[in-house]
N, CA and C of each residue as an Amber inpcrd file, in Angstrom:
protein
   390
  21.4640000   0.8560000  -4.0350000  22.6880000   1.6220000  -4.0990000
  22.5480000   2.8960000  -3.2750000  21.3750000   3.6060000  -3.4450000
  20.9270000   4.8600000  -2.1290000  21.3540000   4.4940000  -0.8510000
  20.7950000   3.4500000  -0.6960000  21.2460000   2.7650000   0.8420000
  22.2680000   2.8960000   1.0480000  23.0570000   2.1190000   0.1790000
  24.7020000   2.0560000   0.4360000  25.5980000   3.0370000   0.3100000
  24.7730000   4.2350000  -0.2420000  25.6290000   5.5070000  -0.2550000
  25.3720000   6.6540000   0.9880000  23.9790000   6.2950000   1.4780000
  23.5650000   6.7760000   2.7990000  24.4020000   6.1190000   4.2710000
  24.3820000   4.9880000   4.1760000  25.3400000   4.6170000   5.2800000
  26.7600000   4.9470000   4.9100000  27.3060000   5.0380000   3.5320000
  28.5920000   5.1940000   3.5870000  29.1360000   6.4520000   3.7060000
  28.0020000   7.8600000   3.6610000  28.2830000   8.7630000   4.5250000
  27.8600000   8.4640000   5.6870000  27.2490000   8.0440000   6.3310000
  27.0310000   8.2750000   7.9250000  28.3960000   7.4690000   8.6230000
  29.0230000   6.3690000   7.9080000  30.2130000   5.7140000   8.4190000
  31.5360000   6.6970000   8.2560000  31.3570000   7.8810000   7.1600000
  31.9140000   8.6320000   6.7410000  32.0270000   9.7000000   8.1600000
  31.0200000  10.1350000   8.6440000  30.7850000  10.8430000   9.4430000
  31.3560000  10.7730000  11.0490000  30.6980000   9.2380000  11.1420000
  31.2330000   8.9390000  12.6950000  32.3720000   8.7710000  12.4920000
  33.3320000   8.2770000  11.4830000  34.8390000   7.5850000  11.7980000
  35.5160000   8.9650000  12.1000000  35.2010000   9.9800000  11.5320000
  35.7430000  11.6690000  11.5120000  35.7140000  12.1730000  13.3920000
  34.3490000  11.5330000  13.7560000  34.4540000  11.8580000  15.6950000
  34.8440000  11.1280000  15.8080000  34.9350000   9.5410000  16.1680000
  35.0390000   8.8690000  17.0330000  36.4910000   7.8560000  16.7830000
  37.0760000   8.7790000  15.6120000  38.7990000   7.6580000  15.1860000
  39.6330000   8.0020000  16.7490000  39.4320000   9.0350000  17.3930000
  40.2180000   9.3590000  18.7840000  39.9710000   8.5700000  19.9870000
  38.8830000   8.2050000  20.1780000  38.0260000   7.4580000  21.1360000
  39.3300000   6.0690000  21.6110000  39.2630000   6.2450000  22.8390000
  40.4330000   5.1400000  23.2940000  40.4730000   4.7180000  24.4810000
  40.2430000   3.5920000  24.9800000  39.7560000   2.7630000  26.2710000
  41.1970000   2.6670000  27.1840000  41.0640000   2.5350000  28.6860000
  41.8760000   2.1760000  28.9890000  41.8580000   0.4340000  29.8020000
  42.2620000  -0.1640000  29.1090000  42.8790000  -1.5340000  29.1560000
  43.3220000  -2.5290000  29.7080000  43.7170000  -2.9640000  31.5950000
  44.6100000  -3.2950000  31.5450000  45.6580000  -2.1590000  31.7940000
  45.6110000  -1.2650000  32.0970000  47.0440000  -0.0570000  31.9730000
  47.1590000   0.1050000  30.6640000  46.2820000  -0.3840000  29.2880000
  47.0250000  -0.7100000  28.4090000  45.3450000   0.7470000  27.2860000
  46.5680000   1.7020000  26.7180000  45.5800000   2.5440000  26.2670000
  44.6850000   1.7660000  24.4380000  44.0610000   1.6230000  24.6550000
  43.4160000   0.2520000  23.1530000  42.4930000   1.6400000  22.5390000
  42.9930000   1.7250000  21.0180000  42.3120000   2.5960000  20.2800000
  41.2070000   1.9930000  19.3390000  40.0060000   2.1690000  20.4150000
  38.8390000   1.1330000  19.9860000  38.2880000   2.3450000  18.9950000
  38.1720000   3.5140000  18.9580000  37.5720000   4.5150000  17.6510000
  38.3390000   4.2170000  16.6110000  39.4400000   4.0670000  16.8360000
  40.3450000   3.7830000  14.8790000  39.8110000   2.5770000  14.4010000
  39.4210000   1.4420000  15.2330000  39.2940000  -0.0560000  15.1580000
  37.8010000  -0.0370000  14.3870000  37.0910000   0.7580000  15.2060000
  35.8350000   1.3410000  14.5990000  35.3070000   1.7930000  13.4730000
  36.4940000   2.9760000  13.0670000  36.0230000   3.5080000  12.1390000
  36.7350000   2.6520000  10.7520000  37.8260000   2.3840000  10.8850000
  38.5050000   1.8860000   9.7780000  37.5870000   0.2280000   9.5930000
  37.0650000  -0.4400000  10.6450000  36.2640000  -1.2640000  10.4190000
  34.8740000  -1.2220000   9.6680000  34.3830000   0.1450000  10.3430000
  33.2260000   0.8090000   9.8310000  32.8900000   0.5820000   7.9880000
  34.7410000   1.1430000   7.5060000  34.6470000   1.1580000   6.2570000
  34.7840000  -0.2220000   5.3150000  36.0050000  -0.9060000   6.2330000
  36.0010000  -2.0030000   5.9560000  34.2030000  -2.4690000   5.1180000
  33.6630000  -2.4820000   6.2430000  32.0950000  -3.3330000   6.7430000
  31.6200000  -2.5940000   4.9730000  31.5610000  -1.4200000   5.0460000
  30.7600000  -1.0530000   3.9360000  31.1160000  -0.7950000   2.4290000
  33.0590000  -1.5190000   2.5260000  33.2500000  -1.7240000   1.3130000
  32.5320000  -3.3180000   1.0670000  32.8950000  -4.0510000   1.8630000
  32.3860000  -5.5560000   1.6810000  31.2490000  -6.0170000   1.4060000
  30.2510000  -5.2110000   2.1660000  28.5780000  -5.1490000   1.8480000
  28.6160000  -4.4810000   0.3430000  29.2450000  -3.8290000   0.1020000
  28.9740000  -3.2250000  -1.3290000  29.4490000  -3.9140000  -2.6280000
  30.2080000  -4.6400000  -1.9240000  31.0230000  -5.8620000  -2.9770000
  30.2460000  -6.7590000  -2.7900000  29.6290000  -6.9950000  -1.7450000
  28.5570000  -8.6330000  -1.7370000  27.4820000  -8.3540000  -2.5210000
  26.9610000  -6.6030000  -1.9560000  25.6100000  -6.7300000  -2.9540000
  25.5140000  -6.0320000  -4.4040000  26.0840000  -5.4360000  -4.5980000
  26.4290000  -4.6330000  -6.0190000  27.1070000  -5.3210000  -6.4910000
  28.1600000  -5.8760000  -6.1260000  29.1080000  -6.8210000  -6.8630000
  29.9350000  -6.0990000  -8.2520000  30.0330000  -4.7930000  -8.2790000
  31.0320000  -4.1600000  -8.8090000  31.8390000  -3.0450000  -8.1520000
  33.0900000  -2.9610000  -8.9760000  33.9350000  -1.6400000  -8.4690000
  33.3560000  -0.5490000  -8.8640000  32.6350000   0.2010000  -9.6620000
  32.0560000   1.1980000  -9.6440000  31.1030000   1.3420000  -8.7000000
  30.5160000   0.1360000  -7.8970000  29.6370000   0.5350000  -7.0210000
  30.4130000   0.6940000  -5.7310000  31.9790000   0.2370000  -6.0190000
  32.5420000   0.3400000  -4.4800000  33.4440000   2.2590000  -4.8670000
  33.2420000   2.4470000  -6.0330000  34.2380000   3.9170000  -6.4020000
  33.1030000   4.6090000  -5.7610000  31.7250000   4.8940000  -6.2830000
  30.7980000   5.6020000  -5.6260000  30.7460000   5.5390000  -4.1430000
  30.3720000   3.9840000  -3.2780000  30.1690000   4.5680000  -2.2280000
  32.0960000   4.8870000  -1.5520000  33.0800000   4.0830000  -2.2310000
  34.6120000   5.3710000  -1.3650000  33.9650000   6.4520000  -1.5660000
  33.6600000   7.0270000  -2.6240000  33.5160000   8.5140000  -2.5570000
  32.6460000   9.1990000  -1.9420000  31.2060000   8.6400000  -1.3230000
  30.8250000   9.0130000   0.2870000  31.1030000   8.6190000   1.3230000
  32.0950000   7.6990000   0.9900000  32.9040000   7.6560000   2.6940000
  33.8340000   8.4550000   2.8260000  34.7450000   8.6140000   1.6380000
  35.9370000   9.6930000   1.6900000  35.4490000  11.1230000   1.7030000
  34.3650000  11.4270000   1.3590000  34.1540000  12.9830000   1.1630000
  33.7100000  13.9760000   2.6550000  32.9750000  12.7310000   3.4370000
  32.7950000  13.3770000   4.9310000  34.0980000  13.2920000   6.1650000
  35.0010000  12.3320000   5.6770000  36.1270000  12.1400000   5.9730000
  37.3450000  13.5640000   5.5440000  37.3000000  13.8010000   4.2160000
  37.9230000  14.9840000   4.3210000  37.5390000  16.1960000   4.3420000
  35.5960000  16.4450000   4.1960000  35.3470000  17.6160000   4.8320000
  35.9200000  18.0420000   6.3990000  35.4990000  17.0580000   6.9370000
  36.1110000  17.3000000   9.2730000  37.5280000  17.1720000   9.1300000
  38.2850000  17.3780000   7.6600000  39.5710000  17.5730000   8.1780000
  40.3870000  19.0150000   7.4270000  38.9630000  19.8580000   7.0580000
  39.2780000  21.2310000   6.6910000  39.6110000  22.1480000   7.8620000
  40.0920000  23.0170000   8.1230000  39.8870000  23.8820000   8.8860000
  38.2170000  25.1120000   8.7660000  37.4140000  25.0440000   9.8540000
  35.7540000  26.0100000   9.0850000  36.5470000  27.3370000   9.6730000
  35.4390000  28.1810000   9.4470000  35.6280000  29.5910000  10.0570000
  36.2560000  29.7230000  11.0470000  35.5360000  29.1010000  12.2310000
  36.1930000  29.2770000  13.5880000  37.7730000  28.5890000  13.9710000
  38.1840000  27.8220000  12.6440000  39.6290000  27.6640000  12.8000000
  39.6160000  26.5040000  13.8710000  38.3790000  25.4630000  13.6810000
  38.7020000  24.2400000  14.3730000  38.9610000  22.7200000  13.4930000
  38.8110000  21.9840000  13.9770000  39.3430000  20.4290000  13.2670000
  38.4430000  19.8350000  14.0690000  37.9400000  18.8870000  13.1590000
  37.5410000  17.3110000  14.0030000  38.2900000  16.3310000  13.4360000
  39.0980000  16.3490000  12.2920000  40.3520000  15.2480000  11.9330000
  41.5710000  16.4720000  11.8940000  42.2160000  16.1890000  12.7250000
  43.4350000  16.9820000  12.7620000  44.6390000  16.2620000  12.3240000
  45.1340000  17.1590000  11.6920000  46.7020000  16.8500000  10.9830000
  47.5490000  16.4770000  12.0540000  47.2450000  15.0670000  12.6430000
  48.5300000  14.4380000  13.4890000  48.2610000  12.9920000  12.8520000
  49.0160000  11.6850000  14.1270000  49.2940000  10.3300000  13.9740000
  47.6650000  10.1650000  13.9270000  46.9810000  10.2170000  14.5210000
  45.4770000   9.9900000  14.6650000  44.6750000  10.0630000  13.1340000
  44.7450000  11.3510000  12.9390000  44.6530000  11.9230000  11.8100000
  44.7580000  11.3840000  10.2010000  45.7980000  11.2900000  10.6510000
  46.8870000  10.9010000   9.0660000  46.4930000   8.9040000   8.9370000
  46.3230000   8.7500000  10.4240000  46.1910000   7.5740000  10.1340000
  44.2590000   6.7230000   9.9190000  43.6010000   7.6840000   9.7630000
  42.2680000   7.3640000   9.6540000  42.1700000   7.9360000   8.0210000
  42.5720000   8.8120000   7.6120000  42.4000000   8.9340000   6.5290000
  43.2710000   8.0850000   5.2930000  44.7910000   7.5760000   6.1040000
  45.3510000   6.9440000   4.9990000  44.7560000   5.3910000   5.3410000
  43.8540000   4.9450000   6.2220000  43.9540000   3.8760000   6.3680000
  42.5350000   3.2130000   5.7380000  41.4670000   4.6640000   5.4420000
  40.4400000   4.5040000   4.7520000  40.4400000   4.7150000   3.2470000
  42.0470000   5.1230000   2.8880000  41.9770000   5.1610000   1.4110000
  42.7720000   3.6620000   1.5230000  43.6790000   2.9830000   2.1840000
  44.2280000   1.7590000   1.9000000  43.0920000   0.6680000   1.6600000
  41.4880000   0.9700000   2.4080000  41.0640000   0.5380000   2.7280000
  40.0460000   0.3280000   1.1340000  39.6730000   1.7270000   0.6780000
  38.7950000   1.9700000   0.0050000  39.3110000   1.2270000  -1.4040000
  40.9140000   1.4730000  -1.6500000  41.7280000   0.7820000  -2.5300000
  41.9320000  -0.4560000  -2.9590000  41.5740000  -1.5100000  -1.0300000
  41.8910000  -2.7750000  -1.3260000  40.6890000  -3.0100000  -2.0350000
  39.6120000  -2.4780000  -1.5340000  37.8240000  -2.9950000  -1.9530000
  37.9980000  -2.4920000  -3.4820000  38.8630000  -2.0190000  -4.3650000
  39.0500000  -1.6410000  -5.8180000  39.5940000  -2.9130000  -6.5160000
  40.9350000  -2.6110000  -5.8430000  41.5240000  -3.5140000  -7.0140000
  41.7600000  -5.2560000  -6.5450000  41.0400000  -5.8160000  -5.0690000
  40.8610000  -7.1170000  -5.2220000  39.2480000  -7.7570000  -5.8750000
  40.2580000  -8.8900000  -6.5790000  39.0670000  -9.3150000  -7.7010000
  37.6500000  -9.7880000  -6.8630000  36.4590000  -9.7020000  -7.5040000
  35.5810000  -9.7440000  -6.9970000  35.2060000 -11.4940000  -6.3800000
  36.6060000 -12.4170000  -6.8560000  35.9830000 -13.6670000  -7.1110000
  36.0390000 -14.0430000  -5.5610000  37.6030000 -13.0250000  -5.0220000
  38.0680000 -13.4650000  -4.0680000  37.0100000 -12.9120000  -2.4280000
  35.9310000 -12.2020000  -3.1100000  34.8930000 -11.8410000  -2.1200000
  33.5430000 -13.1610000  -1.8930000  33.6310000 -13.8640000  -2.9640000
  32.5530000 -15.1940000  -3.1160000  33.1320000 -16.3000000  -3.2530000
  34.0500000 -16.6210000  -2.3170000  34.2970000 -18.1030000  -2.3510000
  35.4860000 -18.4280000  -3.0460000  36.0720000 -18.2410000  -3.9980000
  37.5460000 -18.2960000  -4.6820000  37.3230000 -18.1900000  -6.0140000
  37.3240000 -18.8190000  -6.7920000  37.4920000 -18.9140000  -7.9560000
  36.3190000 -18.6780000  -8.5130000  35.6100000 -17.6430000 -10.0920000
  34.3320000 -17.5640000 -10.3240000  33.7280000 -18.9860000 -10.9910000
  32.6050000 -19.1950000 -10.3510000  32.1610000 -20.3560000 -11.0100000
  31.3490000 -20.1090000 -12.7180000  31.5970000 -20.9620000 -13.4490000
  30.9330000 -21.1980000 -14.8580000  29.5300000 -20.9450000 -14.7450000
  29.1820000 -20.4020000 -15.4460000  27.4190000 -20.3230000 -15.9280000
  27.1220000 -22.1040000 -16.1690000  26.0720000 -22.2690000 -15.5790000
  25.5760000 -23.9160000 -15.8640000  23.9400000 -23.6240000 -16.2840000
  23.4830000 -24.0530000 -17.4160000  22.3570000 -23.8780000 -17.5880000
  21.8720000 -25.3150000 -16.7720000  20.1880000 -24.5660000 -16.1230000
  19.6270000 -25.4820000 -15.6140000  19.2070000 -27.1940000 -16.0570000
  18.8010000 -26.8690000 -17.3440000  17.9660000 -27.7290000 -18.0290000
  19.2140000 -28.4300000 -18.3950000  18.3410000 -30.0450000 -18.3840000
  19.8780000 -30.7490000 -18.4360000  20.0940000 -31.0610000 -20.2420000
  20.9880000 -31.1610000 -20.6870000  21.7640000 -31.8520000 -21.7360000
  20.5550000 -32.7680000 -22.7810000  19.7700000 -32.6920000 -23.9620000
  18.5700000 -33.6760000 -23.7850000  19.3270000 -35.0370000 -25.1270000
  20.4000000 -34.5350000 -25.0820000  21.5000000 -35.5080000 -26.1420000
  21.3450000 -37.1700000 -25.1830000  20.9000000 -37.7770000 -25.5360000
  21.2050000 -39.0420000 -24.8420000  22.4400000 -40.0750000 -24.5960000
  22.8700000 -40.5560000 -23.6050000  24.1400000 -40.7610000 -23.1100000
  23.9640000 -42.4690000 -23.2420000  24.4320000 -42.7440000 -24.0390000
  24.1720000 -44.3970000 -24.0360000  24.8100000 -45.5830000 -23.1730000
């Protein structure tokens, strides 16, 4: 769970620089930092659902992905931003709480295959079947 709370600030961190980051295309401007970062989180709600396999382990690490996310969107002393209150902005942070939300409230079954399977004890049945 350390692990997963260590990368989920450092994913916390880069999505805050690099949500602006944007290629040009084709003529065509492609916002590969939003794709990034909102993937970023994606990646480390899913790993946290594969290996913890609960929502409290996905509430903890949202809450080191969200917390370096809305520190870089305080204003510090010097009165600068690294998430600034625009479309860019608004849309890395609402798209990592849509994000952090879906990894909450979809059921865990629908992360392993579909439906939860039954407990089957190994050892077979020793009732004889005539």
């Amino acid at each position: 769970m350390v692990v997963l709370v260590v990368v989920a600030v450092a994913v916390g961190v880069t999505a805050g620089f690099v949500h602006r980051t944007r290629v040009e295309l084709l003529g065509l401007s492609v916002p590969i930092g939003m794709a990034a970062a909102l993937g970023g989180v994606l990646g480390v709600v899913l790993l946290t659902r594969r290996w913890a396999r609960s929502r409290l382990a996905v509430a903890v690490v949202g809450a080191a992905v969200a917390v370096p996310v809305l520190v870089l969107s305080q204003f510090r002393g010097e009165g600068d931003l690294v998430v600034v209150e625009d479309g860019w902005g608004l849309t890395l942070l609402g798209g990592t709480a849509l994000v952090l939300t879906a990894g909450l409230v979809v059921p865990i079954s629908a992360y392993h295959g579909g439906a939860a399977q039954p407990h089957r004890d190994p050892v077979p049945d020793s009732r004889a079947v005539p």
